[in-house]
C-alpha positions as CSV (number, residue, x, y, z in Angstrom):
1,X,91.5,135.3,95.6
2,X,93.0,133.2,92.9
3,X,95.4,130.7,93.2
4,X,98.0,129.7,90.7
5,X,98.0,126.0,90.0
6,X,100.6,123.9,89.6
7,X,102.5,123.7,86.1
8,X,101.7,120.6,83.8
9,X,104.8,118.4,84.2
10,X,106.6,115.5,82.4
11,X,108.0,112.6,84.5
12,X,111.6,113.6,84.8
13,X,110.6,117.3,85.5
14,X,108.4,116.0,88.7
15,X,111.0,113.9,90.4
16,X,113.2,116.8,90.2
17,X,110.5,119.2,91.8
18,X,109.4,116.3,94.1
19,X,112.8,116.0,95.8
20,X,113.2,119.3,97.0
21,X,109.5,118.9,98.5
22,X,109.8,118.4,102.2
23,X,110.2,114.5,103.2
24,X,106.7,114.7,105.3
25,X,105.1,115.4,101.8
26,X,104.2,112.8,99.2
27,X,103.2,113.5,95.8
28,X,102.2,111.3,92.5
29,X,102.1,112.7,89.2
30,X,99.2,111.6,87.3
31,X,98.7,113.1,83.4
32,X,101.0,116.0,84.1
33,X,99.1,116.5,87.0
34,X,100.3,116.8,90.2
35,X,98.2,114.7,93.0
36,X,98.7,114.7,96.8
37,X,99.0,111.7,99.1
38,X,97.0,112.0,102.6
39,X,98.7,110.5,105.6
40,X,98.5,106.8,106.2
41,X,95.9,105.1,108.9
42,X,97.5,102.5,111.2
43,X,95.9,99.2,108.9
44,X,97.4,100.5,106.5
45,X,101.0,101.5,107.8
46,X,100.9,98.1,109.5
47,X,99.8,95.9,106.5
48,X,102.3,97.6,104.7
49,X,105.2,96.9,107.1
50,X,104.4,93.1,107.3
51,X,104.5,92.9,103.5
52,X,107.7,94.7,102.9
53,X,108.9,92.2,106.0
54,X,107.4,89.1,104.1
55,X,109.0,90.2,100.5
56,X,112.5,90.9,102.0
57,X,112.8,88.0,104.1
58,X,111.5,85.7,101.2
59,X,114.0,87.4,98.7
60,X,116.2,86.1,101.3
61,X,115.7,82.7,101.8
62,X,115.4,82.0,98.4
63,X,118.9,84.0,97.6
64,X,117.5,85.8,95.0
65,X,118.9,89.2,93.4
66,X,116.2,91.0,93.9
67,X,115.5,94.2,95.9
68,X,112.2,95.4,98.1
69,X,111.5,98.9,98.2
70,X,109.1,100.5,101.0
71,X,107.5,103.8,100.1
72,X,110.9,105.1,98.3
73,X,111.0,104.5,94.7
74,X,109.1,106.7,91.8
75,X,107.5,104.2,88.9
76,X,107.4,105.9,85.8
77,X,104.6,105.1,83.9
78,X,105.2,106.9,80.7
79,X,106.3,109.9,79.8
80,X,103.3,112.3,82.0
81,X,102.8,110.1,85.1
82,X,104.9,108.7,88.2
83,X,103.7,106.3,90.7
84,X,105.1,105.7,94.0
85,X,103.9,102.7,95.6
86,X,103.7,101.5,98.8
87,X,105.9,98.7,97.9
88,X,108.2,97.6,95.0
89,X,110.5,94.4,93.9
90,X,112.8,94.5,91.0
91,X,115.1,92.0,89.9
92,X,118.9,92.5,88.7
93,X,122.0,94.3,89.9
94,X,121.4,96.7,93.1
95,X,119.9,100.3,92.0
96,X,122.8,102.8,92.9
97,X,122.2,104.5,96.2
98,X,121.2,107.9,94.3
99,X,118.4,106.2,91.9
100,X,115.3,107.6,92.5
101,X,112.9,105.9,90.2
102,X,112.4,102.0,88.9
103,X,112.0,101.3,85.5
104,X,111.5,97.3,85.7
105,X,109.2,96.9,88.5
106,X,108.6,93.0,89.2
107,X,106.4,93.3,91.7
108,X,104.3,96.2,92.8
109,X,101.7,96.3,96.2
110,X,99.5,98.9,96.9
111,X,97.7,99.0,100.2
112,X,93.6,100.2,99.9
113,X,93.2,103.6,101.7
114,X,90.0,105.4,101.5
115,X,91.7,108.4,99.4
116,X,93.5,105.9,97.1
117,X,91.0,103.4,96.8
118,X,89.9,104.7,93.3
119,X,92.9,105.3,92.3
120,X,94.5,102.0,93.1
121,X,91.9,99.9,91.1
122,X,91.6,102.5,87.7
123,X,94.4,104.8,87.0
124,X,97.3,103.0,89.0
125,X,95.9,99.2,87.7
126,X,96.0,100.3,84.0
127,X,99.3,102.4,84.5
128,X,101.1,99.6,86.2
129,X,99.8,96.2,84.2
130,X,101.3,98.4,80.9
131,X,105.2,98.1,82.3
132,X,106.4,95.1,80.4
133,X,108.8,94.1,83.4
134,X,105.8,93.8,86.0
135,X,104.6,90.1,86.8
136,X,102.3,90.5,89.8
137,X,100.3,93.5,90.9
138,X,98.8,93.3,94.6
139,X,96.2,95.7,96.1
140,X,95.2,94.9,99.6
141,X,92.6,95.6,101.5
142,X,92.9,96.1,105.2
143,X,89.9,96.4,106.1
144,X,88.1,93.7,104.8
145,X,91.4,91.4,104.5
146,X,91.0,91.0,100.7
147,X,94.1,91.0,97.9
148,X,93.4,91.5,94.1
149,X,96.3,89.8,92.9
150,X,96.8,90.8,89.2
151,X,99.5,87.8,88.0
152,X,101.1,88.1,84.3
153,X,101.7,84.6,82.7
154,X,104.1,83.6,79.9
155,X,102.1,85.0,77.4
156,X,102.1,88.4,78.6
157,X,98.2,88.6,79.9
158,X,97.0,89.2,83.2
159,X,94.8,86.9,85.1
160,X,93.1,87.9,88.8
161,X,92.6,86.0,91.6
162,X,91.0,87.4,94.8
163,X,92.0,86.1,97.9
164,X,91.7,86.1,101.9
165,X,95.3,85.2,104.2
166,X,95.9,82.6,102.5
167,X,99.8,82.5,101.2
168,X,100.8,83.7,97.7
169,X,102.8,82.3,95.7
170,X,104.8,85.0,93.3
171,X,106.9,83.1,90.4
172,X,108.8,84.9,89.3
173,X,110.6,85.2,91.1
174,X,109.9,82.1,93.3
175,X,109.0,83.6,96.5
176,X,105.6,83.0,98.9
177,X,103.9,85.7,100.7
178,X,102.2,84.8,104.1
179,X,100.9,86.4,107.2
180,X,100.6,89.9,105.5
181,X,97.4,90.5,108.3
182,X,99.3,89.0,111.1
């Protein structure tokens, strides 16, 4: 039996195809390649959550015009590939309600599953840290409590810092992350 794969796509021609997927299913295009995402464990559904609470209510102290996205915005990384990540901050004027991808990510987090793990720290690092908008890429590890936090200074490079649960401080755009393991 053979089976016919899927056609090579470009960015724009994979959000189209991805949207009439049904909601349950989750798909990243990496290289023209379409990839598959595997349901979420608890940790990380739960991590995830507190995060996305954490950014928003942040955002919202401080005022700021930025927006948090959970698990519902494509990155475009180029031309062949499209991210989506478990959560996303962009600064500006409010997306309209029909957007479907992010082109000026601020802030990215992805949250460590044992499918993604690879992923997360090669493909996904090196596609993100290339978007000239992003300022601070976070993966997080809920299992052993750990965030890579990949932080771009005013000269454009990218310095890491590992850390536990402690707070983290993301400037820009001026807002602290704390309890993310709570």
């Amino acid at each position: 039996m053979s089976i016919n794969p899927r056609p090579h796509m470009d960015a724009d021609t994979f959000i189209a195809w991805a949207m009439e997927q049904p909601e349950t299913e989750h798909y990243e295009l990496y290289e023209g390649e379409i990839v598959g995402m595997s349901p979420e464990r608890s940790a990380h559904g739960l991590v995830k959550g507190n995060v996305y609470v954490g950014v928003a209510n942040a955002i919202a102290r401080a005022g700021l015009r930025c927006w948090a996205y959970i698990d519902a915005m494509a990155v475009v990384i180029g031309a062949n590939s499209v991210f989506e990540p478990d959560i996303v901050v962009r600064s500006g004027n409010k997306l309209p309600d029909d957007a479907l991808k992010i082109t000026d990510p601020m802030i990215v987090v992805e949250v460590l599953s044992p499918s993604t793990r690879a992923r997360d720290f090669n493909t996904k690092l090196t596609g993100y840290l290339s978007i000239p908008s992003l300022r601070h890429y976070l993966i997080i590890d809920p299992d052993t409590r750990r965030i890579v936090h990949q932080a771009r200074n005013g000269a454009g490079r990218f310095s890491t810092t590992i850390l536990g649960d402690q707070p983290i401080a993301l400037d820009p755009p001026g807002i602290v992350l704390e309890n993310i393991f709570a």
